[in-house]
N, C-alpha and C positions, 0 to 999 in steps of 0.2 A: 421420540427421535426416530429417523427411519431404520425401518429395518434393514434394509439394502443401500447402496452407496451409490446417488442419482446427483447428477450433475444440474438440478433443478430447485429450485422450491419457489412455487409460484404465493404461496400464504407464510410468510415469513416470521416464526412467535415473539417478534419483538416489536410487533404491530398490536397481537394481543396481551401483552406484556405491556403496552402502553410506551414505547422508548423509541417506537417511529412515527412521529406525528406528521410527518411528512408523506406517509406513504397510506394509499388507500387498498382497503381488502378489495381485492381483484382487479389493481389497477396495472397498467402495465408497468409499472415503475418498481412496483411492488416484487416481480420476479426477481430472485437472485440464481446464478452471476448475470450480467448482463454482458452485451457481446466484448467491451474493452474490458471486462473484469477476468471474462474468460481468457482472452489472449494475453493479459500481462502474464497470468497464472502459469499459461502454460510455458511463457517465453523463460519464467523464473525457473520454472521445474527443471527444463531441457537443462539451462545455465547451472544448475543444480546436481544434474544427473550426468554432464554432459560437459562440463567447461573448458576444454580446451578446442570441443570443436563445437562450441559454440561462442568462442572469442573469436573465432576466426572464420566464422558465417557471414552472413549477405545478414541475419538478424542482430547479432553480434558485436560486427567489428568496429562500428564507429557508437561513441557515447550517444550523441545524437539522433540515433537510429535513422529516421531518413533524411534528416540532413546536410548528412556525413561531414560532422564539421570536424573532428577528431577522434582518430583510433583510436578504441577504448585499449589496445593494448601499452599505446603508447602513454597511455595517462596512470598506470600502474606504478605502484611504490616498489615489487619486488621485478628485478630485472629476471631472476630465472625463472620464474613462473609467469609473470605477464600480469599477474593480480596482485590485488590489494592485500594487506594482511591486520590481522591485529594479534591482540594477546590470546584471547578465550579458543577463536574461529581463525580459520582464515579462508583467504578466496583465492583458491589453489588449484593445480590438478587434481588432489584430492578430492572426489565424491563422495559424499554419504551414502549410505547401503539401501536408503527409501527415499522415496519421491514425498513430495508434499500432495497429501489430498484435499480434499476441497470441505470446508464445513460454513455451512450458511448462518451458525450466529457468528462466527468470525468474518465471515463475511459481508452479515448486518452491519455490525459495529464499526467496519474500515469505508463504507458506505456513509454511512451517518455523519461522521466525523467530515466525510470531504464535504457534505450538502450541509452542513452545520458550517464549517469554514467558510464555504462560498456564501452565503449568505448572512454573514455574521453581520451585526451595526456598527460591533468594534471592532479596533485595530492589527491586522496581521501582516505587517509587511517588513519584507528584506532591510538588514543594516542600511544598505546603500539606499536605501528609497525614505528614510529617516528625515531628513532635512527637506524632502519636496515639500509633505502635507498638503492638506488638503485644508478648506476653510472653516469646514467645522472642526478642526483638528488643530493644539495645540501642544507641542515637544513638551514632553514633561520629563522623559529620562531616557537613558540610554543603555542597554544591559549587554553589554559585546559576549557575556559567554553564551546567550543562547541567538545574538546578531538582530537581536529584536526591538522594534522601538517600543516604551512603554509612553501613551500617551493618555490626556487627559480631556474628556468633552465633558462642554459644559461645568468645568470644575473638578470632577470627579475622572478619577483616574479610570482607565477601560484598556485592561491590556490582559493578553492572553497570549501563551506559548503555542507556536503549531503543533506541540503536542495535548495540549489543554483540547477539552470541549467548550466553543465559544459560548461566554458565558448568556448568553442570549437561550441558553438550551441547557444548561445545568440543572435546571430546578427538575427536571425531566427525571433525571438519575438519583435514584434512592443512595444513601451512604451505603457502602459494600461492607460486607465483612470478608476478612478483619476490616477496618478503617482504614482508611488511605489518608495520604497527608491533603488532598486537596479533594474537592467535591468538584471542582472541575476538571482534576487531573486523570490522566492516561491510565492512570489504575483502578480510579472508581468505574470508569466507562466501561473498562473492560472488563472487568470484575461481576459487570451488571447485565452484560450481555451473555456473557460466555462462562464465567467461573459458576457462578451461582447456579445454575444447570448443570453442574459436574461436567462438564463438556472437557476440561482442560485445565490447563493454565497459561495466557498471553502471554509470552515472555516481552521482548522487543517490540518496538514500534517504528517502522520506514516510513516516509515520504519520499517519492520519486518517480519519475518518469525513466522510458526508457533504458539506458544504461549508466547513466550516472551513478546509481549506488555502487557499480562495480568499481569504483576509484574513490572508494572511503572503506576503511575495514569497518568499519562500525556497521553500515546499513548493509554489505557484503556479506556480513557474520552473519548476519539474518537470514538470509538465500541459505547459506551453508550450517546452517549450523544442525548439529546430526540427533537435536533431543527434539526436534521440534518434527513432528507425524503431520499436522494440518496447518495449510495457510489460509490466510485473510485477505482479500486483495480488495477494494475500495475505490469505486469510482463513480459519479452520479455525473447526468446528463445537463450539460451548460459549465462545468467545473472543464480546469483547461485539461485539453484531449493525456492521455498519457501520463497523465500526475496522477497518482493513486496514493491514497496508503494499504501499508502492510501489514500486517501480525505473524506472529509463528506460533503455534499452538504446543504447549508442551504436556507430558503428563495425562495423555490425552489415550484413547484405546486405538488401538492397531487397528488400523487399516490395511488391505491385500486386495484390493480391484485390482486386474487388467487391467482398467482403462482409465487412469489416473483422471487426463483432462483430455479435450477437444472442442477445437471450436472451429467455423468460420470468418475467412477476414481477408482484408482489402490489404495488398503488399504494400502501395504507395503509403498504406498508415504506418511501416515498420521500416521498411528499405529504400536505400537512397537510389535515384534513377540509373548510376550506372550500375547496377544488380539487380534490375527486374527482368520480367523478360521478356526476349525480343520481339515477340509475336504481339505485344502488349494484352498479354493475357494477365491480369491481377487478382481473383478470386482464390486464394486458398483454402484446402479445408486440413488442418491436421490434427492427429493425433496420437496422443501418448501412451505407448502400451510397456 
């Protein structure tokens, strides 16, 4: 593992690991973060280290990011804080005393999983999109706690949670130890990239673009939550722009950079037009010290 803490790795060890079949040694794809990986990263940290002036940012304020279809502060559950809450975390004034740093098999892993989805043969789609189908596609069941259709091709059942790895890509991942309850499930994957390395331990798992997480305590606890030292942030090229998933890494060795994250990026990809600026200058570069 490196000795020094770089915001790079162009030979990523879960290529020779065998767990990225998708990614070729010295291919461009093969870099991690890549440039949407880096800016959710940092946009979660600031939200992280920074939440009330960053609810109320030009990055910030609407769910939607550029959008702006709705304030994110007005889609909050607590009125005096402006955020989400739950039992364990919450998503508060409250900052945690460390920033999230950047570790590239968590960041493999949240990678994987979206290029693993996006290209799945079976079925992921929203409660609401249940009854359209498609023609190779027949309703087999209906699971409202996790809003997912469970459907059947060709006879046989093919259904997979958005937290599962599509089973099209299971056989890939050795059983973790301990054992996990499912060999396509969120624990073995992660287990496989990252725990088995001593690197850590994944706690939660996010999907989201955006701001949305910030009006659920569940994927908000995950931004905040103050055991977790490294994030995972996830997003491959053709997958829809600003959906990523997440990790929190826990249990994991201190990190102390200066320079947590930075990237370059295009504002009209974050902010709605009436908060850019006027000169129609778009290119920023920022970063987090």
């Amino acid at each position: 593992y490196p000795d020094k803490y770089n915001l790079i790795d162009v030979s990523p060890s879960c290529i020779e690991r065998g767990l990225c079949p998708h990614l070729e040694v010295g291919g461009y794809a093969s870099i991690h973060p890549n440039q949407n990986e880096r800016l959710e990263s940092l946009m979660r940290n600031i939200a992280r280290m920074n939440p009330q002036d960053y609810i109320t940012s030009a990055y910030g304020k609407y769910i939607d990011g550029n959008k702006g279809v709705t304030e994110t502060s007005n889609a909050k559950i607590d009125p005096k804080t402006g955020w989400a809450t739950m039992t364990k975390y919450a998503c508060s004034a409250t900052a945690p005393t460390h920033p999230f740093y950047w570790m590239s098999e968590a960041n493999q892993v949240c990678r994987a999983h979206q290029y693993w989805r996006d290209g799945c043969s079976c079925f992921d789609q929203p409660k609401s999109d249940c009854m359209k189908g498609k023609d190779e596609w027949e309703e087999y069941a209906r699971n409202e706690n996790t809003a997912i259709c469970t459907l059947k091709r060709n006879g046989k059942a093919c259904w997979f949670s958005p937290h599962d790895t599509c089973p099209d890509y299971c056989h890939i991942l050795h059983e973790s130890s301990p054992p996990a309850s499912s060999q396509c499930g969120y624990q073995t994957r992660v287990r496989n990239y990252v725990s088995e390395l001593g690197l850590g331990n994944p706690g939660s798992e996010g999907l989201w673009g955006m701001n949305v997480g910030y009006t659920s305590g569940g994927h908000c606890g995950l931004v905040f939550n103050p055991d977790a030292a490294f994030m995972g942030i996830g997003w491959y090229p053709g997958a829809i722009y600003n959906q990523v998933t997440m990790v929190g890494v826990e249990q994991a060795p201190f990190e102390d950079h200066a320079l947590p994250h930075g990237v370059h990026f295009d504002e009209r990809d974050r902010i709605h037009r009436d908060d850019r600026d006027a000169n129609g200058d778009y290119l920023s570069f920022m970063v987090e010290f």
